[in-house]
N, C-alpha and C positions, 0 to 999 in steps of 0.2 A: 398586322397585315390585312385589318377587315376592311380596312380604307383605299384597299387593293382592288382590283377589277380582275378576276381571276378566270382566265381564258384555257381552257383544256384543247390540245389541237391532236392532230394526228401527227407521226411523224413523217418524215420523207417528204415526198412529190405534194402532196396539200399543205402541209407545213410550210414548203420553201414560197408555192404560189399565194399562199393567204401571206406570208409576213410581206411579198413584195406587196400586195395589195393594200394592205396596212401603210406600210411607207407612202403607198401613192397617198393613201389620203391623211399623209401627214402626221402620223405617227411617230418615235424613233426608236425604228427596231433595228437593232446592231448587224451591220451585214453579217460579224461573226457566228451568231446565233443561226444560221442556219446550216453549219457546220458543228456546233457545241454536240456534245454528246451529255449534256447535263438533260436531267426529268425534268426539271424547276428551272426556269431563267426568269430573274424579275428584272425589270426598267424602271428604274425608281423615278425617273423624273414623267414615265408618261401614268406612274402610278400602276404598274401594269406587272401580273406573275402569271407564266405560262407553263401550264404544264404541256407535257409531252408523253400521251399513249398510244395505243393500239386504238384503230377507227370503231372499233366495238365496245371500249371503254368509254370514249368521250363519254355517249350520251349517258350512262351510267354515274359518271363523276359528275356533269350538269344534273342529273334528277334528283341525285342523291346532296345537290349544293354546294359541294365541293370545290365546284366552279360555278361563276354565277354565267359564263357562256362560255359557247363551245364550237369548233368546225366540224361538222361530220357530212357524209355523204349521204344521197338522199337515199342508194342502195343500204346503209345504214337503217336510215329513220322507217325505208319500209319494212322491214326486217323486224327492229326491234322498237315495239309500242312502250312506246318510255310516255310519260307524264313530262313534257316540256313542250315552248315555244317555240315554232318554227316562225322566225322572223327577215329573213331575207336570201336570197338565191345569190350566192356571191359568180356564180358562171364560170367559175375554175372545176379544174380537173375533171372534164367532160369527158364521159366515156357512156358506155351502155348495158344493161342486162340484156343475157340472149340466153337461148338456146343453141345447143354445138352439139356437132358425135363426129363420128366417122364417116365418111361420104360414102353413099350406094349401100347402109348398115339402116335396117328397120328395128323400128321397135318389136322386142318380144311381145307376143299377142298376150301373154299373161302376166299381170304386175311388171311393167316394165320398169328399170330402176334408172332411179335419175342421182345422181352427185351432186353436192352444192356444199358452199358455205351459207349459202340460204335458206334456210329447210322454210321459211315460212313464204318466203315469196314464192319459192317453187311448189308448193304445195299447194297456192291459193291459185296462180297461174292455171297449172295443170286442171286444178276444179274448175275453172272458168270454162277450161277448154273443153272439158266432158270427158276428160282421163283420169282413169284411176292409177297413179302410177304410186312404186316405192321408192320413199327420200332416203340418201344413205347421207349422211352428215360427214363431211370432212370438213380441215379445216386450211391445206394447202397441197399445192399439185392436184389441182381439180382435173386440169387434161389429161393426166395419168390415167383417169378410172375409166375411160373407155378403153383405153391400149391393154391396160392388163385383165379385161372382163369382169370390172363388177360395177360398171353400170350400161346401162344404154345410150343417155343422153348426160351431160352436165348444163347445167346452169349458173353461169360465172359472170364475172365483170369483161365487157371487152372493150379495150382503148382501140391499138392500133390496128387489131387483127393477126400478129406475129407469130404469138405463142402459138394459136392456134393453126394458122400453118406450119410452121417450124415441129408439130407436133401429130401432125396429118388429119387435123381435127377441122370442119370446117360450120361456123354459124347456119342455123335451119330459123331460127325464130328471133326477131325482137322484143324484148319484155318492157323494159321502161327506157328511157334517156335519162342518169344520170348526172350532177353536179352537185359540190359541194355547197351545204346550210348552216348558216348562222343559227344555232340556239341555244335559249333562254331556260333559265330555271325560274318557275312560276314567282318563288318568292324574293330572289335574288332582283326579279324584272319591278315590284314593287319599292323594294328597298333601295335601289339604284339605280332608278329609272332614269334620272338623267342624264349619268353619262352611259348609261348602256342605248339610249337613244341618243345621242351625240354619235356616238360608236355607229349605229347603224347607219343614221342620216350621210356621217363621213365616207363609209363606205359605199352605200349607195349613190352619191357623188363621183366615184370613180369607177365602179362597175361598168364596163363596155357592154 
């Protein structure tokens, strides 16, 4: 299978919009497959095995080789300082880092504690800002930890805005604009550089 082009993606909402993206540019990725419940799906005729993890794995399996590329989000890639190429902005599953709490709710004047599945970007964020706050590390239902008091603020991913009204929670700060990146494994990009630039070229071609 080393003659395979081994693609690590996220599952769900990036998975369904990178494989339509894929197809735009001529690929043939099975409409089933975005429906499969399999980890592994190969395409033998575009030479192609995809694995399917968690957005926090990909880059992990790209550094480690495993995959020679990968989808991940850019909230990802600032988070976790992996040893790989960032080689193209594919402009799917666009959403953004914020800052959220409670409306008319201040921060504690002492160590004020903030929620995240991010503990680095919030940490480096808040230093920018001249605040000393404490990170509490979770890992889902980030809107929870203001409603039951253990933290102040979260800092989460926001697409539509829902959860966090639906949850009485409403954005105070924006951090980054997010979209999902194509990347590379350093030696994977030597070894296979031509059709992993083929790959890129073709997609950049249909990128809106």
């Amino acid at each position: 299978m080393s003659s395979f082009l081994t693609i690590a993606m996220p599952k769900g909402r990036i998975f369904e919009e990178a494989a339509e993206l894929m197809r735009k540019a001529g690929y043939p990725i099975p409409e089933e497959f975005d429906e499969s419940r399999k980890l592994i799906l190969d395409i033998e005729e575009a030479r192609m095995r995809f694995i399917l993890a968690k957005p926090m794995d990909v880059v992990t399996y790209v550094e480690h080789g495993v995959a020679d590329v990968g989808i991940a989000g850019k909230d990802v890639m600032m988070e976790e300082d992996r040893d790989v190429y960032e080689v193209l902005d594919l402009k799917i599953s666009e959403c953004h880092l914020a800052v959220a709490g409670l409306a008319n709710v201040t921060f504690r004047d002492v160590a004020p504690k903030v929620a995240t599945k991010y503990p680095n970007v919030a940490a480096s964020y808040f230093r920018e800002q001249g605040e000393q706050v404490e990170i509490i590390k979770l890992n889902g239902s980030i809107e929870l930890a203001p409603l039951i008091g253990l933290a102040d603020r979260i800092v989460d991913i926001v697409s539509t805005g829902q959860t966090l009204k639906e949850n009485g929670l409403i954005e105070l700060e924006r951090i980054a604009d997010i979209t999902s990146r194509l990347i590379v494994n350093p030696v994977s990009y030597r070894v296979k550089d031509q059709i992993i630039d083929e790959l890129v070229q073709r997609l950049s071609n249909v990128i809106e």
